[in-house]
N, C-alpha and C positions, 0 to 999 in steps of 0.2 A: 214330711211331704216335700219333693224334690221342689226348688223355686220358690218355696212358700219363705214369704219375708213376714217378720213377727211384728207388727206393729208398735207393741212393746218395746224393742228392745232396737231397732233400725228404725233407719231412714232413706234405704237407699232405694225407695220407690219415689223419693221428697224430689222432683226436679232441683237440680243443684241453685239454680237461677232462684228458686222458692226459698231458699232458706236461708236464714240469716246468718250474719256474717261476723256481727257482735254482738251478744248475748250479754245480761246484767242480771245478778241474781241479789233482793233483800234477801240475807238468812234471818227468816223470823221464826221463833217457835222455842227457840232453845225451854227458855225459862218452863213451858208450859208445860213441854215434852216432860221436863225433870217431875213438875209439881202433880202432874196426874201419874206418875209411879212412887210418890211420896218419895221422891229424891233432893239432893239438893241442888241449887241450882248450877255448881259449876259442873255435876253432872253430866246437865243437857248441855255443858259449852262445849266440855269434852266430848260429848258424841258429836256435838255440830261438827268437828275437826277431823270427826272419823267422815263424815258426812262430804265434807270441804275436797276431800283424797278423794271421796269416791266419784265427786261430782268434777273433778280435773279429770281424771282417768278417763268416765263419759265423755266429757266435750272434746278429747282427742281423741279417743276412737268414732266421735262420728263427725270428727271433720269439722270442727267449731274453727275457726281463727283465732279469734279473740273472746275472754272470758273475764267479766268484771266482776266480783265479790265484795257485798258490802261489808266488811269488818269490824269497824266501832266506830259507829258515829261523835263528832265533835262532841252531843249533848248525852254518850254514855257517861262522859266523867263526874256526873250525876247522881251515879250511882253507886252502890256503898264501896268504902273504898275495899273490899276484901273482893270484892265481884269486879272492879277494875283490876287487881292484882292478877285475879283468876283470867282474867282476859288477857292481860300484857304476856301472861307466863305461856299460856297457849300459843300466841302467837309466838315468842320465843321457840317453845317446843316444836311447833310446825315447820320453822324456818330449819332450823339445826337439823330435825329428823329428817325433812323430805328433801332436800336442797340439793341432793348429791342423784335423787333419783329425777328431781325434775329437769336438772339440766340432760340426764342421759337420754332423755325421751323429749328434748330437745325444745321445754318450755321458756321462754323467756318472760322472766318475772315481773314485774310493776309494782311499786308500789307508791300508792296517792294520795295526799292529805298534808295535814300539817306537822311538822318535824319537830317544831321548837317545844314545843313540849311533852316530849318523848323522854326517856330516859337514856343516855348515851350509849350502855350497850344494845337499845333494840336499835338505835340509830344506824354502826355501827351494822347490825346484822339487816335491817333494811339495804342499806351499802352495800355491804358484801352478798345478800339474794340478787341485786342489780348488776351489778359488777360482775360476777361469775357464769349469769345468764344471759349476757349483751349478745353474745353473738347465737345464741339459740333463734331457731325458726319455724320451727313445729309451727305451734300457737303462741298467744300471747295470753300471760294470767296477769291481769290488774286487781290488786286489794286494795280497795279503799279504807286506809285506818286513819282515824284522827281525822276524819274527812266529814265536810258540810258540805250542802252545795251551796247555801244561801255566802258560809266563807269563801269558798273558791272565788264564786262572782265578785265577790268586797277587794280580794286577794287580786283580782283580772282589774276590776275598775280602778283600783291604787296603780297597778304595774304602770296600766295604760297612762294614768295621770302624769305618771314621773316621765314615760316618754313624750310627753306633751310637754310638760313643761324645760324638757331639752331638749326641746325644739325637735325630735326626730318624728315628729305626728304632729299632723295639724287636727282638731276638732273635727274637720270635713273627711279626714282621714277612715275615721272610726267608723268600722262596721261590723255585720255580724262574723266576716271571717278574721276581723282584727280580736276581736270578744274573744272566740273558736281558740287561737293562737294563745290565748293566754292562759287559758283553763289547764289545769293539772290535766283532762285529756289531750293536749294540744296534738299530740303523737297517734291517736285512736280514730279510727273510723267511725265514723256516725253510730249512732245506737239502737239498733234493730228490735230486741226483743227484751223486755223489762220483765223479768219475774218475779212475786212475789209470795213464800211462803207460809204457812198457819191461816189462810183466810182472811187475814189484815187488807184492806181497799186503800191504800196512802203510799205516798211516795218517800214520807218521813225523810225530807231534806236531801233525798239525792237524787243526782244528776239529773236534776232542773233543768237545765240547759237542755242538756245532751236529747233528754226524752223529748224536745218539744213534738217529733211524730212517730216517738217512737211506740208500735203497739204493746200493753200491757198485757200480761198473763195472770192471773190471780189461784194460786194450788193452795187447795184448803189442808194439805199434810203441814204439819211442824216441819222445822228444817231435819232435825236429827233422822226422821222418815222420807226423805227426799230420796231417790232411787235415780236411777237410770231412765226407766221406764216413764218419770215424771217429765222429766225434761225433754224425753222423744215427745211426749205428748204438749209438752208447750210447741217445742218446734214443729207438729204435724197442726199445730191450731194456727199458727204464726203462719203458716204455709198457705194457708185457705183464705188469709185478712186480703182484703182489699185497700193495697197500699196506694191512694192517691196525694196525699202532700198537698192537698189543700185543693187539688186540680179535680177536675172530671171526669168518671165512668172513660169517657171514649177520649181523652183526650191524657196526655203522660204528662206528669209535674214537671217541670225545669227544676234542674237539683236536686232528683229526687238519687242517684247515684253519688252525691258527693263525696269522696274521699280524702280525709285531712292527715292520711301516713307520708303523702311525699316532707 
């Protein structure tokens, strides 16, 4: 049908103005996915990955900017250690296979969390994803790996100390865009739309901060099921919310447009 836009699969009926600008995705599900086809579980990690490609590919053709992926939380290293391995080596794989196509299409990489206990060569390949993509401007792909947010804040509250006690901040100094600055996002626009996969209702330790208004999406699919058509569908719900920031129906929040990329 001539004109007919597929709800599914577009958004170019979404007023530009409607739609968000930063998008954050929990990948939850993996494990589940594996366990109700009697697989194992790095399985479902390996399809989350195929998942990961299909869901970069999406947000740049409909015009995402910025795209945050949870990767492995601080409290995975909990988990046995053959199932951390299986994680570390995927992210390896991802970085090495897709690197060369992500900078073509012009994505500039991120990656957030903590380093020091990484293994030198993902270090090393975190480095060189950053380095190879600095000057990409398509969109922007943030991985949160090794990443908390309860550490970030610890990570923000220490930095901020040590410029306090070198005199280059006074106590009266400190506020919430001194906080903003220090965060592993300090470089990121505010946080628009929070998704989270498998029907989980939790934020499970990320980006606390960032979400204080940002609206939640909740998709009952496993991540490995995650599609296209899922993510039009957060963004056509995201579209419809009534963003007030704390303000009133007829009345616009102060701040509610903040932008922390200058």
């Amino acid at each position: 049908m001539p004109g007919h836009i597929d709800p599914d699969s577009s958004i170019e009926d979404v007023p530009f103005e409607a739609r968000p600008r930063h998008v954050a995705i929990i990948m939850d599900g993996n494990g589940r996915w594996a366990a109700a086809r009697g697989l194992p579980r790095r399985a479902g990690h390996e399809q989350g990955v195929e998942t990961v490609r299909r869901a970069v590919e999406a947000a740049g053709d409909l015009g995402l900017q910025h795209l945050t992926l949870y990767g492995f939380s601080s409290e995975n290293w909990n988990r046995s250690v053959d199932e951390v391995n299986d994680l570390m080596g995927l992210l390896r794989g991802y970085i090495n296979a897709d690197l060369k196509d992500l900078t073509k299409r012009g994505v500039r990489v991120r990656i957030i969390g903590e380093r020091d206990d990484l293994a030198p060569d993902i270090i090393k390949l975190i480095e060189r994803a950053e380095r190879e993509t600095k000057d990409c401007s398509e969109y922007n792909l943030t991985i949160a790996f090794n990443y908390g947010s309860r550490q970030e804040l610890v990570a923000a509250v220490k930095a901020i100390a040590v410029r306090v006690a070198a005199g280059e901040l006074s106590a009266d100094d400190i506020d919430e865009a001194i906080v903003a600055h220090h965060l592993y996002t300090a470089q990121l626009p505010e946080l628009d739309l929070l998704i989270r996969t498998s029907g989980e209702k939790r934020l499970s330790n990320f980006l606390l901060w960032q979400a204080a208004y940002t609206e939640l999406y909740f998709e009952e699919v496993f991540w490995p099921d995650f599609e296209r058509r899922h993510l039009v569908r957060a963004i056509r719900a995201f579209a419809t919310r009534d963003r007030r920031f704390g303000g009133r129906h007829d009345q616009p929040a102060q701040g509610a447009s903040i932008d922390r990329t200058g």
